[in-house]
Phi, psi and omega in degrees: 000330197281307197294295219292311167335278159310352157277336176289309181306324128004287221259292166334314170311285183313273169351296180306311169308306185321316203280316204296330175283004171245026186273159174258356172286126184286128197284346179239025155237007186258108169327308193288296174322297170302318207280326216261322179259296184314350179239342180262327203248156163282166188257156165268189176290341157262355193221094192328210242225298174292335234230298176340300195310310201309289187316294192304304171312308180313292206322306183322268187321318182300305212266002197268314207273290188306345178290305170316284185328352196254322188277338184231048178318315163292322163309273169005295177300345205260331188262326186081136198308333188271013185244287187314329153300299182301352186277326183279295201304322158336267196312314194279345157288334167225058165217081212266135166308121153245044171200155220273006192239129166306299186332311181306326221280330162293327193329317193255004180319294161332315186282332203289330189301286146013279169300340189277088138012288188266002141309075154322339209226011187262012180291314201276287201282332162302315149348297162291302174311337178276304178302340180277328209281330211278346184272327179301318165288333198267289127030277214263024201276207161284170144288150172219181181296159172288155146314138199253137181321329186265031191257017172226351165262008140269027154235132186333122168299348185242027166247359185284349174282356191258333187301118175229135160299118167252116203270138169320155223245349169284314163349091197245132170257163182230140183235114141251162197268358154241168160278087195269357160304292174335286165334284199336285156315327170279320154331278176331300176278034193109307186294122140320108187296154154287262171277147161264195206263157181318180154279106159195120173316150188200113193254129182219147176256147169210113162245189168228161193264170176292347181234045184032006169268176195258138131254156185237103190249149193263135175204159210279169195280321157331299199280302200311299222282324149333293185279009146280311197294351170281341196283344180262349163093026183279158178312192175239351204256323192276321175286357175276304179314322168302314160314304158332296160302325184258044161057032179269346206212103195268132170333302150310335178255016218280332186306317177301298194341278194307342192275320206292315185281330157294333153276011205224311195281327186283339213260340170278341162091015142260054163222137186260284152256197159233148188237139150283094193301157187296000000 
């Protein structure tokens, strides 16, 4: 009965700690709070009880908030310091860290951004957040073997209506409502945006390269909606050809298209093989 007891007590502590490092109000203006640590924590030889407690909470905010800046530096350039401390502050009450890696810690960002209400911009800065969150994963995706130069001149001409592109495990695609690539990049380098960009849909690949680096490459809607469909295990001939039909790909040009995109992808290092479908 004594362990359940001390187990019970345990767990009321962890709780309490929990709730308390993530308030954002200092934890040694809170009446309730001092009152909660003088009967549960020790004091050290210089520092009450709260004031221990205090020193954690700042870390909580310190070390969660530098993490973010780190991971989404363009939203952050894009918002400005007083939206952005209210936006982390948002988000971490409500995506509370629940995995043992800082990396985890943006994953729901993108969406939560979406929701905010008092974001004029905010289709625009959810946009932008997808693309950060999407270079991070693309960062950490697996390896896979290189492509080998010769797989599409060993394959049967007559299995190519069956051929699907299997896309590198970095690959990541984006449908945006700007060139939030652009921003970004510019953010990165300095610049302050003046204005931020008009409305025009903008379709992005954000890989990592055969030479490790991460790009966010701009490409036509035509080229975007093909390489989803490979990424869903659709032909490569037949999803090419839907494009056809519906005029995204003018005819006369369409044999040059398709060889131009197929050199473009092996040569950026997304296509990991070719598969024949059943």
């Amino acid at each position: 009965m004594a362990e359940l007891a001390e187990d019970a007590e345990l767990s009321r502590l962890q709780e309490w700690l929990g709730r308390a490092l993530r308030q954002r109000r200092a934890l040694d203006a809170d009446p309730d709070a001092i009152a909660w640590a003088e009967g549960a924590l020790e004091p050290s030889p210089t520092l009450s009880a709260i004031a221990c407690a205090e020193i954690y909470r700042q870390q909580f905010w310190l070390r969660h908030t530098a993490s973010l800046v780190d991971d989404f530096p363009g939203v952050g350039g894009v918002l400005g310091q007083a939206r952005w401390q209210r936006l982390v502050e948002e988000y971490l009450d409500a995506h509370p860290p629940d995995s043992w890696t800082l990396r985890d810690l943006g994953h729901a960002l993108p969406a939560f951004v979406a929701t905010r209400d008092w974001l004029d911009d905010r289709a625009l800065v959810a946009d932008l957040a997808r693309l950060e969150w999407a270079l991070i994963e693309a960062f950490d995706a697996a390896d896979s073997p290189p492509l080998d130069a010769s797989a599409i001149e060993r394959l049967d001409p007559e299995a190519w209506p069956q051929v699907r592109v299997l896309l590198d495990p970095s690959v990541r695609l984006l449908a945006a409502c700007a060139p939030v690539h652009e921003l970004r990049r510019g953010i990165l380098a300095g610049e302050a945006p003046r204005a931020l960009p008009e409305s025009s849909p903008s379709w992005l690949v954000v890989a990592r390269s055969p030479l490790r680096r991460l790009r966010a490459e701009p490409v036509s809607e035509a080229e975007h909606r093909v390489l989803l469909a490979q990424q869903g295990g659709a032909p490569l001939l037949g999803a090419f050809g839907e494009e056809l039909e519906a005029g995204r790909v003018p005819p006369a040009d369409a044999e040059a298209t398709l060889a131009a995109w197929l050199g473009r992808w092996a040569e950026a290092g997304w296509i990991g093989a070719f598969e024949r479908g059943g």
